[in-house]
Structure formats: structure tokens, C-alpha cells
C-alpha positions, 0 to 999 in steps of 0.5 A, a space after each residue: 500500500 505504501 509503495 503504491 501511494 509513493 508510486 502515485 505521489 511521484 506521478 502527480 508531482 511530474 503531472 505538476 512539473 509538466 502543466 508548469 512547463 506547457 504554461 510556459 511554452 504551449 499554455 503561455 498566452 502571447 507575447 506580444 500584441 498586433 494593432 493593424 489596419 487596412 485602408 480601403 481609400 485612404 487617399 495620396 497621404 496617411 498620418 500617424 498622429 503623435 504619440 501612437 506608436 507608444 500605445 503599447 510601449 516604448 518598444 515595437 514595431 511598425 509595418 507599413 505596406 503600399 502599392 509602391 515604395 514606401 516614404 515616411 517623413 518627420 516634421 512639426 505637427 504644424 507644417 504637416 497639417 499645413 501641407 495636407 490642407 485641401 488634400 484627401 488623407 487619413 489619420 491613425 488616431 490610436 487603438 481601438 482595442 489590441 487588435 484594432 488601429 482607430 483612423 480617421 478619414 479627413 477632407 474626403 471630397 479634398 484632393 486626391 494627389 500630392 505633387 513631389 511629396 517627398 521634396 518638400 522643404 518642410 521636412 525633417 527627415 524623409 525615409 523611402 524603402 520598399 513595401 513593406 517598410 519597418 519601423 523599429 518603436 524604440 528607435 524613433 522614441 531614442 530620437 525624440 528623446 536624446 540629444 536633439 529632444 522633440 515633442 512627439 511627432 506625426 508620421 507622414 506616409 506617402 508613396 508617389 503622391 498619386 496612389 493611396 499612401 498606405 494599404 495597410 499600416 500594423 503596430 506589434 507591441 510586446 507584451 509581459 505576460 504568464 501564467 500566474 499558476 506556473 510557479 505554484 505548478 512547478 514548486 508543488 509538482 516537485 515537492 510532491 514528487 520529492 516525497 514520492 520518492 522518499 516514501 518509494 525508497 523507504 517502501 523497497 526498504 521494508 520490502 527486502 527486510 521481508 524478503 529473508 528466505 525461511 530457510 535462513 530465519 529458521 535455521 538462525 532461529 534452530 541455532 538460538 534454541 539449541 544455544 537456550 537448550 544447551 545452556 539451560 542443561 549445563 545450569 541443571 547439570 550445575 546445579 545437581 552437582 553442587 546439590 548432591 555435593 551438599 547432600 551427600 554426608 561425608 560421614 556416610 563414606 565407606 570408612 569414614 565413621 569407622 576412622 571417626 568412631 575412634 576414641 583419643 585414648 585409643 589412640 594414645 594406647 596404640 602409640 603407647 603400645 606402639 612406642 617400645 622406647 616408652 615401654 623400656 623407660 617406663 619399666 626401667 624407671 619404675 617411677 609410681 608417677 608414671 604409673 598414676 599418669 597412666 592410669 589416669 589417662 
């Protein structure tokens, strides 16, 4: 059972580390964000008015697609509205929503050319490239804001000044988002992981302390039986000895009462009678106190 809970913890904690990881690249939401627009009859001149392209941040790209080379001019807010007096164009005010550039058609019944609209004396700058054109946000907002600082300034596009200044104008703005569920998908997939593998581990453990032949446990167990048998027999035979040693009387041993019923004067008799250098000085003294000892005794 408890293997079968590790096995499961560390399946749910992989499923964890990969759901963080599909958040991150299949899961993650965009990274960045397109406004576009297509321009149905825009007329010879199209103005991105101040400030639109930072809708989304000092960083991004603008493409501008036309029917020929593309030019986009810098100048005064003032000198541009200045030259498109009386001429059909349309301005990009902002972004409706992230997807949608909102414009604004001006003097429709206006001109519909442009004379050189490119060799103007106006101008600030003047940059032509083939549609589609690039413009790079971060660029253009370095230039207005270092060292020859400028407020923000209108685009003019134009192409030769007879066809439509632009086909469709788009701005890509990056976009810092994520799941905000991946580093908890991620922490919590690893951790339960971790203790998954901690309980598997302790499992096979358990499991090969088990796994110990009979043969082994009961010959181990037989050999510590016979060692408890053979000890508890030597104890028996110890202690019947010592009994028997105690309860036999020495006294009861052939002889013994024999050589211990002797009385002390027979055994002053023997000698006296054993001892023939008593018996001759005895005799040869003749003294009467010797005799009244000996009689005594």
C-alpha cells in the first residue's frame, strides 16, 4: 500500500512539473500584441498622429505596406497639417482595442494627389524603402528623446503622391505576460514528487527486510534454541552437582565413621603400645608417677 501511494505521489508531482512547463511554452498566452489596419481609400497621404506608436510601449514595431515604395517623413505637427490642407488623407488616431488601429478619414471630397511629396522643404527627415517598410518603436522614441529632444511627432506616409499612401499600416507591441499558476505548478509538482520518492525508497526498504528466505530465519532461529537448550542443561547439570555435593554426608563414606568412631585414648594406647622406647623407660624407671599418669589417662 505504501509503495503504491509513493508510486502515485511521484506521478502527480511530474503531472505538476509538466502543466508548469506547457504554461510556459504551449499554455503561455502571447507575447506580444498586433494593432493593424487596412485602408480601403485612404487617399495620396496617411498620418500617424503623435504619440501612437507608444500605445503599447516604448518598444515595437511598425509595418507599413503600399502599392509602391514606401516614404515616411518627420516634421512639426504644424507644417504637416499645413501641407495636407485641401488634400484627401487619413489619420491613425490610436487603438481601438489590441487588435484594432482607430483612423480617421479627413477632407474626403479634398484632393486626391500630392505633387513631389517627398521634396518638400518642410521636412525633417524623409525615409523611402520598399513595401513593406519597418519601423523599429524604440528607435524613433531614442530620437525624440536624446540629444536633439522633440515633442512627439506625426508620421507622414506617402508613396508617389498619386496612389493611396498606405494599404495597410500594423503596430506589434510586446507584451509581459504568464501564467500566474506556473510557479505554484512547478514548486508543488516537485515537492510532491520529492516525497514520492522518499516514501518509494523507504517502501523497497521494508520490502527486502521481508524478503529473508525461511530457510535462513529458521535455521538462525534452530541455532538460538539449541544455544537456550544447551545452556539451560549445563545450569541443571550445575546445579545437581553442587546439590548432591551438599547432600551427600561425608560421614556416610565407606570408612569414614569407622576412622571417626575412634576414641583419643585409643589412640594414645596404640602409640603407647606402639612406642617400645616408652615401654623400656617406663619399666626401667619404675617411677609410681608414671604409673598414676597412666592410669589416669
Amino acid at each position: 500500500m505504501q509503495r503504491l501511494l509513493a508510486v502515485l505521489l511521484v506521478l502527480v508531482g511530474l503531472i505538476g512539473l509538466v502543466l508548469g512547463r506547457l504554461g510556459e511554452t504551449t499554455w503561455a498566452p502571447e507575447t506580444e500584441t498586433t494593432a493593424t489596419v487596412t485602408l480601403e481609400d485612404p487617399g495620396p497621404a496617411v498620418v500617424i498622429d503623435p504619440g501612437v506608436l507608444y500605445v503599447g510601449g516604448e518598444e515595437g514595431e511598425v509595418v507599413i505596406e503600399g502599392a509602391s515604395d514606401v516614404s515616411v517623413i518627420t516634421a512639426s505637427n504644424s507644417d504637416i497639417e499645413a501641407y495636407l490642407e485641401g488634400v484627401h488623407h487619413t489619420r491613425i488616431t490610436g487603438a481601438s482595442d489590441w487588435t484594432t488601429l482607430s483612423t480617421q478619414e479627413v477632407e474626403p471630397d479634398g484632393a486626391a494627389e500630392i505633387s513631389d511629396p517627398t521634396g518638400s522643404d518642410l521636412w525633417r527627415s524623409v525615409d523611402t524603402s520598399p513595401s513593406p517598410y519597418t519601423l523599429d518603436v524604440h528607435d524613433f522614441w531614442a530620437a525624440e528623446n536624446g540629444d536633439d529632444e522633440q515633442v512627439y511627432r506625426a508620421l507622414l506616409i506617402v508613396t508617389d503622391g498619386t496612389a493611396p499612401g498606405a494599404e495597410s499600416v500594423s503596430i506589434t507591441w510586446p507584451v509581459d505576460d504568464e501564467n500566474e499558476w506556473v510557479p505554484y505548478a512547478y514548486a508543488g509538482g516537485a515537492a510532491i514528487a520529492v516525497i514520492g520518492l522518499v516514501l518509494l525508497v523507504v517502501s523497497i526498504g521494508r520490502r527486502r527486510d521481508e524478503d529473508v528466505p525461511e530457510e535462513e530465519l529458521d535455521g538462525a532461529d534452530e541455532e538460538r534454541a539449541s544455544l537456550r537448550t544447551g545452556a539451560a542443561a549445563g545450569g541443571t547439570a550445575a546445579a545437581g552437582g553442587a546439590g548432591a555435593a551438599l547432600a551427600e554426608d561425608p560421614l556416610d563414606a565407606p570408612g569414614a565413621r569407622e576412622v571417626g568412631e575412634h576414641s583419643v585414648w585409643s589412640f594414645g594406647d596404640a602409640s603407647a603400645q606402639d612406642d617400645p622406647a616408652d615401654d623400656s623407660s617406663t619399666d626401667a624407671s619404675g617411677d609410681p608417677a608414671d604409673d598414676e599418669d597412666q592410669e589416669r589417662r
